[in-house]
ROKEKE-781006 format. One record per residue (C-alpha): z, x, y; chain. Coordinates in nm, 4 decimals. Example, Ala and Ser with C-alpha at 12.3 -4.5 7.8 and 13.67 -1.06 7.14 Angstrom:
2
0.7800, 1.2300, -0.4500, A
0.7140, 1.3670, -0.1060, A
END
This chain:
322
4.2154, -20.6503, -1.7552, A
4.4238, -20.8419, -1.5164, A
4.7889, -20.8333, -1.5351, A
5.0060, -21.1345, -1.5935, A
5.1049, -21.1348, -1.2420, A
4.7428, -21.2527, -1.1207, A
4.6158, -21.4318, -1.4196, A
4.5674, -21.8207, -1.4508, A
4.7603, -21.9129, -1.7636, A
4.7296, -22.2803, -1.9386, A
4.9825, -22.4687, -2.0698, A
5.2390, -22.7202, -2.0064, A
5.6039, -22.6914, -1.9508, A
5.8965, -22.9158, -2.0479, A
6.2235, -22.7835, -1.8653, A
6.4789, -23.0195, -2.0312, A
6.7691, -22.8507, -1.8122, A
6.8724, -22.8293, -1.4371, A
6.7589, -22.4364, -1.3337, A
6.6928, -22.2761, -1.0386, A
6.3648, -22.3700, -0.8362, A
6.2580, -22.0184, -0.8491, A
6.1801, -21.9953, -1.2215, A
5.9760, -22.3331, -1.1496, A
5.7393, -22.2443, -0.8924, A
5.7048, -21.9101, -1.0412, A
5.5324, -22.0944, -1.3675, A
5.3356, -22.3510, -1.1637, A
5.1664, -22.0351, -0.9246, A
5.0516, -21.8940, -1.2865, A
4.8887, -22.2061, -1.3332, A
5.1023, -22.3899, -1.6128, A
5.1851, -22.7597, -1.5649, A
5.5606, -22.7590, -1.5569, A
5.7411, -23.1347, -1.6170, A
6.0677, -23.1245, -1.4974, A
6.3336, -23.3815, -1.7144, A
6.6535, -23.2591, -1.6319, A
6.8570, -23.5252, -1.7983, A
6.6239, -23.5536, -2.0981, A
6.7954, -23.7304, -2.3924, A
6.6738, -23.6435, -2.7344, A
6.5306, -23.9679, -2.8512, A
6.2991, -23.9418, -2.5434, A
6.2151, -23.5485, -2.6231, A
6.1175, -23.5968, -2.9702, A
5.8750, -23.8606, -2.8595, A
5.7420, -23.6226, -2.5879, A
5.7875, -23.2946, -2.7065, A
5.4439, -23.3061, -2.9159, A
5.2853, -23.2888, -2.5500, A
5.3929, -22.9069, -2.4620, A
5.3678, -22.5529, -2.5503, A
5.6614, -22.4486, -2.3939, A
6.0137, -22.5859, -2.4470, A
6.2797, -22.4938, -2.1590, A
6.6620, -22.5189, -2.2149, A
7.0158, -22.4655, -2.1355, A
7.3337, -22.5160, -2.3156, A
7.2917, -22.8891, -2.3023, A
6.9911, -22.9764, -2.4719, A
6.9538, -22.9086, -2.8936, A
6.6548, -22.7966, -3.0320, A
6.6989, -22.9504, -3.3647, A
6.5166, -22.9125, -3.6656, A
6.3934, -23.2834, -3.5496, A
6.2884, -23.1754, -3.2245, A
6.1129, -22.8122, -3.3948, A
5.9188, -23.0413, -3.6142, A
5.8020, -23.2992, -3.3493, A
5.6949, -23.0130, -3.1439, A
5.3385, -22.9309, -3.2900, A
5.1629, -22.7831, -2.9627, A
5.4772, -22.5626, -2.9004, A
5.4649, -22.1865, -2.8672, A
5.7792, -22.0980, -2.6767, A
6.0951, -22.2481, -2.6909, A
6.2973, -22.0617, -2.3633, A
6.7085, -22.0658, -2.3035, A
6.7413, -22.0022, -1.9784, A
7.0983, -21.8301, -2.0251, A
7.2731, -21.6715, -2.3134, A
7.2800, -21.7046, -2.7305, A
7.0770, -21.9023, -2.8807, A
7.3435, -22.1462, -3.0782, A
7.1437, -22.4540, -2.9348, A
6.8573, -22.3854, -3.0623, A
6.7532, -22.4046, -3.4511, A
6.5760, -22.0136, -3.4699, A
6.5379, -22.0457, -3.8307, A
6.2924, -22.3470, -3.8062, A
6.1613, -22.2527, -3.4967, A
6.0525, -21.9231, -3.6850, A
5.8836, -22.0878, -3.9963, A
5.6908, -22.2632, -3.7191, A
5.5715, -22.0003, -3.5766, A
5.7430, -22.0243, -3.2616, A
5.8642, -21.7703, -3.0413, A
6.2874, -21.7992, -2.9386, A
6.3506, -21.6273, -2.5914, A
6.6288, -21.6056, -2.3929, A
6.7538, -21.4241, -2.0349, A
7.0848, -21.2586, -2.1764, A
7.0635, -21.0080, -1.9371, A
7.0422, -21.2183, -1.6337, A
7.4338, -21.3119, -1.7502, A
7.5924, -20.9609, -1.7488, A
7.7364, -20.9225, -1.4002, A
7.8696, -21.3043, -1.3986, A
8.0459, -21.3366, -1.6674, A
8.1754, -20.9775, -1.6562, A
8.3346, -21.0983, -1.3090, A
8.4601, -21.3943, -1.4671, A
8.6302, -21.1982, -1.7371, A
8.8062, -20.9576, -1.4720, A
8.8661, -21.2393, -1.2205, A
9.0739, -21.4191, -1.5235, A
9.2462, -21.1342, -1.5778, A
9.3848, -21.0626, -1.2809, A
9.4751, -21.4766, -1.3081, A
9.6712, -21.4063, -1.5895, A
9.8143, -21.1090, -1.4784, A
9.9830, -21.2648, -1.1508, A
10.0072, -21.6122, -1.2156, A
9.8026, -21.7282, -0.9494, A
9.6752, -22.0616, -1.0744, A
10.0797, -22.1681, -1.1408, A
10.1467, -22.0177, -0.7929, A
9.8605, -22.1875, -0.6264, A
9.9394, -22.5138, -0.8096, A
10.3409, -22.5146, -0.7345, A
10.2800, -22.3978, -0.3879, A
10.0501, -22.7170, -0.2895, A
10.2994, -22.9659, -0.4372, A
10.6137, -22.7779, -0.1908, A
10.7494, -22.5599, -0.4560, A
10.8311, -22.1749, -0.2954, A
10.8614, -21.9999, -0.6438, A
10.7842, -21.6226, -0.5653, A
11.1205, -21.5547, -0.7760, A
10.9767, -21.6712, -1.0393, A
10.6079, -21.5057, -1.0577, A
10.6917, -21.1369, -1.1521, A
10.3244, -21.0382, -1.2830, A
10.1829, -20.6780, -1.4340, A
9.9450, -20.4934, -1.2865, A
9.6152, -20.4261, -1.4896, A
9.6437, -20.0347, -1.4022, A
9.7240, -19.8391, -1.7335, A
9.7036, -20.1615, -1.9687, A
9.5049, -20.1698, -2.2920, A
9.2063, -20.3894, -2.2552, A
9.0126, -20.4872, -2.5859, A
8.6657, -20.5571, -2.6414, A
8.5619, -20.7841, -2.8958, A
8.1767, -20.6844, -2.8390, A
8.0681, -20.4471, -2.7045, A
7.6849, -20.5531, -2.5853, A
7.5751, -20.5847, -2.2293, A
7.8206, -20.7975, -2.0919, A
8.1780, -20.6868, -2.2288, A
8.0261, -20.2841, -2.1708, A
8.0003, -20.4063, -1.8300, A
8.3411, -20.5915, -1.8601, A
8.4621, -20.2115, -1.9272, A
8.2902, -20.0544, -1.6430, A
8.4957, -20.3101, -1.3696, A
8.8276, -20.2621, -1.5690, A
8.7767, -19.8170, -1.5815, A
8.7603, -19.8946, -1.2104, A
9.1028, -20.0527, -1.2643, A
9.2286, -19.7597, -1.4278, A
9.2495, -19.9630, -1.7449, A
9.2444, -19.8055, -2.0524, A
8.9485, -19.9631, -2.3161, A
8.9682, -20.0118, -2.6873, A
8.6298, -20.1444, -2.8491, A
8.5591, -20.3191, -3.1833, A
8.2180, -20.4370, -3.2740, A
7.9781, -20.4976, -3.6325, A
7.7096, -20.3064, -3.4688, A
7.7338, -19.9515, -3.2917, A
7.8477, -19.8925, -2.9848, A
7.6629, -19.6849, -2.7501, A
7.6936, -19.3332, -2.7539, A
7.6885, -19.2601, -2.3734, A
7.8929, -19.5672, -2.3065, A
8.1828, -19.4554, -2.4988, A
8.1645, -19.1305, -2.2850, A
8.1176, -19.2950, -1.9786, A
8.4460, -19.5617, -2.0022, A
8.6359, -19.3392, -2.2538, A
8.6163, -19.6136, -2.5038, A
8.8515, -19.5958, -2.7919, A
8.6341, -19.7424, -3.0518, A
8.8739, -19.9228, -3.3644, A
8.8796, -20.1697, -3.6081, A
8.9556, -20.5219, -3.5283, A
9.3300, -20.5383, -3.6305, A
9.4153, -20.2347, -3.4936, A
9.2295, -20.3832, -3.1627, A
9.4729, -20.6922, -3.1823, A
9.7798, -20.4911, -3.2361, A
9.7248, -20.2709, -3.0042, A
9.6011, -20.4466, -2.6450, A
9.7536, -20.6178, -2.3625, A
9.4150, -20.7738, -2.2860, A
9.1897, -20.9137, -2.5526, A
8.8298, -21.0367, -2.3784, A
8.5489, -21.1665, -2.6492, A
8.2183, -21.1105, -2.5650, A
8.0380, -21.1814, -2.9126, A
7.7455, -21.4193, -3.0104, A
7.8446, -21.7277, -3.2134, A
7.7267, -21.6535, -3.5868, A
7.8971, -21.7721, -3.9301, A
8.1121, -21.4475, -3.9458, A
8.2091, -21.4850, -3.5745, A
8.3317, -21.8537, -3.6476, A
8.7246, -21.8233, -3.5844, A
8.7088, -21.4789, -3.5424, A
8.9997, -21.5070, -3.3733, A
9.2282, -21.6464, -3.6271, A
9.5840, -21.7369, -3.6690, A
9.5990, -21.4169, -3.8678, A
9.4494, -21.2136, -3.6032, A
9.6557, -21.3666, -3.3775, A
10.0334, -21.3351, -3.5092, A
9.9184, -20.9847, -3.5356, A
9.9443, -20.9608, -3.1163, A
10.1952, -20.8455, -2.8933, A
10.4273, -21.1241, -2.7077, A
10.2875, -20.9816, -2.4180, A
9.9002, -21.0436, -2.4700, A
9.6463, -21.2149, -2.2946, A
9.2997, -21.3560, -2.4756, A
9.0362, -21.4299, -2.2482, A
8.7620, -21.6259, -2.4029, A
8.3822, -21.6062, -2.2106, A
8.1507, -21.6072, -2.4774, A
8.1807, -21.8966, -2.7749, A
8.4911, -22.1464, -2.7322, A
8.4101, -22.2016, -3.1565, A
8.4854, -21.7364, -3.1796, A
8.8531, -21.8684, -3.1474, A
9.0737, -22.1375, -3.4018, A
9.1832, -22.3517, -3.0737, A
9.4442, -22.4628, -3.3439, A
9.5978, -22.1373, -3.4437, A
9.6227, -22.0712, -3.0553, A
9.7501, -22.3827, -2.9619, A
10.0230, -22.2652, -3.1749, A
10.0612, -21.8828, -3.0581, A
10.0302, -22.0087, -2.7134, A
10.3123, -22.3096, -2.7590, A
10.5939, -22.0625, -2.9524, A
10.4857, -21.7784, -2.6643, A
10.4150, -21.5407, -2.9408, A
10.1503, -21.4288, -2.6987, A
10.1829, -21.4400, -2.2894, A
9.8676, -21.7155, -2.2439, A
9.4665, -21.7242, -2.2993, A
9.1860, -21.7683, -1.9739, A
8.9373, -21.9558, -2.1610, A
8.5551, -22.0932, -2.0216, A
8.4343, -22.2306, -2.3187, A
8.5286, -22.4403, -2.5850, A
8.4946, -22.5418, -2.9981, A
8.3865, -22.8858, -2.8166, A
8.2216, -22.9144, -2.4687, A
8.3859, -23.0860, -2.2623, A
8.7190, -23.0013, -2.4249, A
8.8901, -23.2583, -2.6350, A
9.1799, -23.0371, -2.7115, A
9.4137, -23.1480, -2.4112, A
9.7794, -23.0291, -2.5967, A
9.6018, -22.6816, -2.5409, A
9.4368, -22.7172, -2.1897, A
9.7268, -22.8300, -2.0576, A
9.9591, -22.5634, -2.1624, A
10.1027, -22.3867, -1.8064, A
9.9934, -22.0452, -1.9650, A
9.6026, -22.1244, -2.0052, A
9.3971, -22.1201, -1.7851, A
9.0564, -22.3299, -1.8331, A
8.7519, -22.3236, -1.6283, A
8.4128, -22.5763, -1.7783, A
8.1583, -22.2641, -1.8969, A
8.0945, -22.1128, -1.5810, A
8.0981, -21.7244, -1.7071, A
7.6885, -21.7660, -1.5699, A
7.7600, -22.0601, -1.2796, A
7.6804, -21.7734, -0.9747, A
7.4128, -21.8099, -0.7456, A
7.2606, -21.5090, -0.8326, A
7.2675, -21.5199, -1.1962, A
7.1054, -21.8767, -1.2164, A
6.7972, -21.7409, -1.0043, A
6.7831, -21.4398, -1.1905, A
6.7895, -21.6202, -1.5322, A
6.5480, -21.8841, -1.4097, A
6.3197, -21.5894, -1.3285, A
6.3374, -21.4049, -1.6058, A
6.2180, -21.6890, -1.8424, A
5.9620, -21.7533, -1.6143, A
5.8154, -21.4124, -1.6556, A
5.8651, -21.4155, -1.9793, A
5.6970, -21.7205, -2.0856, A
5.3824, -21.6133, -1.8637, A
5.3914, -21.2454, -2.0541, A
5.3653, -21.4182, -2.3520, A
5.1173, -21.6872, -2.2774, A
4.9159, -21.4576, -2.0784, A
4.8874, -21.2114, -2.4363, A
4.8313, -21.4998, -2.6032, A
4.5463, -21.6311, -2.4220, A
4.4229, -21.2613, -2.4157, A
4.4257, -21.2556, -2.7836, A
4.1916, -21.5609, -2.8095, A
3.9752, -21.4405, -2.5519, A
3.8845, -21.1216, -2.7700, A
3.8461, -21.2942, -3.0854, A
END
């Protein structure tokens, strides 16, 4: 039998989301027709959806329970990234149709993020870059910490914040890990993780980094609770949902400096609305780029590509033989 690698596999593709070319031309070479709509609106993909068997997606575009039902040739529906929140799994499933994603194409990006917003935090350098372009010498005031023997928490502790914990051992960081499922054996004796419950995670870190999917139980995770339960001197850096956290209940803990300041990358709404919070001088925002890298976006764009031929290659295999 030939492998997927060499076989000529049917079907058409709608990518409804700017990715990387490589992802593209590796679907057309396996024979699929590939429409790329970039800016699709959803109006104009309900009407055109019908057309496809594979659906291919971001963060921008919803896959609806509208969209799921329009889409009666579909087979695949692919996120080219991380989570799934976009996409309506539940109808997707009664459909019939299999929900991919490339999760693991994210893991070094946004684990670099996480780190690089740490050490932000940790030595003001966004305030010191900003103050320094507008004439203002302020070294006297930007006494930072250094990450070496600080407490970092993980709030999930899958690919990406175990990876998060491998950068910050090499920091000489001490890590504390919470999460619903358990955490790997050999990871906990490779970093030294201190694995706790979630209070005792809050009360007892200087760094608090969230690396958890967006589900109903980890809606406001992070809550004002949680949060007056934190040292003065902690920082919350946010890569994963922006919804995980209250933006509220921050706002607040953030304004009375009952904790040092947040690095967030996403947001409960995309763009933010929330300006009284981005604008705070101890947060520091960046628009959802924990997978924005070069290398991540081919990697991801590859990934789905491979997948979606895998699985239209066994499906076409499975006709064949009946």
């Amino acid at each position: 039998m030939e492998s997927p690698s060499h076989v000529h596999i049917t079907g058409k593709v709608l990518v409804c989301d700017p990715i990387d070319n490589v992802g593209l031309s590796t679907l057309k070479k396996a024979g699929m027709t590939v429409d790329y709509c970039p800016q699709i609106e959803t109006n104009d993909l309900i009407s055109r959806v019908k057309d496809y068997e594979v659906i291919v997606v971001r963060s921008r575009t919803k896959i609806s329970r509208e969209v799921i039902d329009a889409a009666i040739n579909a087979k695949i529906i692919a996120r080219v990234g991380v989570g799934l929140d976009n996409i309506d799994v539940d109808s997707a499933k009664v459909k019939g149709i299999r929900v991919i994603n490339a999760s693991e194409a994210a893991i070094n990006a946004v684990a670099e993020l996480a780190i690089g917003n740490m050490i932000a935090l940790a030595r003001s350098i966004t305030r010191a870059d900003s103050e320094l372009k507008k004439g203002n010498w302020i070294k006297k005031n930007l006494i930072g910490i250094e990450l070496r023997g600080k407490y970092l928490g993980l709030i999930g502790v899958g690919n990406i914040g175990r990876n998060v914990g491998r950068i910050a051992r090499g920091l000489r960081m001490n890590v504390i890990g919470y999460d619903i499922f358990p955490i790997n054996q050999d990871y906990i004796k490779e970093v030294g993780l201190i694995k706790t419950d979630l209070n005792t995670l809050v009360e007892s870190a200087d760094f608090i980094s969230c690396h958890v999917p967006l589900t109903s139980e980890t809606r406001h995770m992070l809550n004002a609770e949680l949060l007056a339960k934190m040292k003065p001197t902690t920082y919350v850096i946010n890569t994963s949902r922006g919804e995980v956290i209250d933006e509220n209940a921050l706002y607040q803990a953030l304004k009375a400096n009952r904790i040092a300041g947040a690095a967030l990358d996403v947001f409960e709404i995309e763009p933010p609305t929330n300006r009284l919070l981005i604008e705070l001088s101890n947060v520091i925002c960046t628009p959802h780029i924990g997978s924005q890298t070069k290398e991540s976006q081919e990697l991801a764009s590859t990934v789905i590509a491979e997948k979606v031929i895998q699985i239209m290659y066994e499906n076409q295999s499975d006709l064949v033989s009946s």
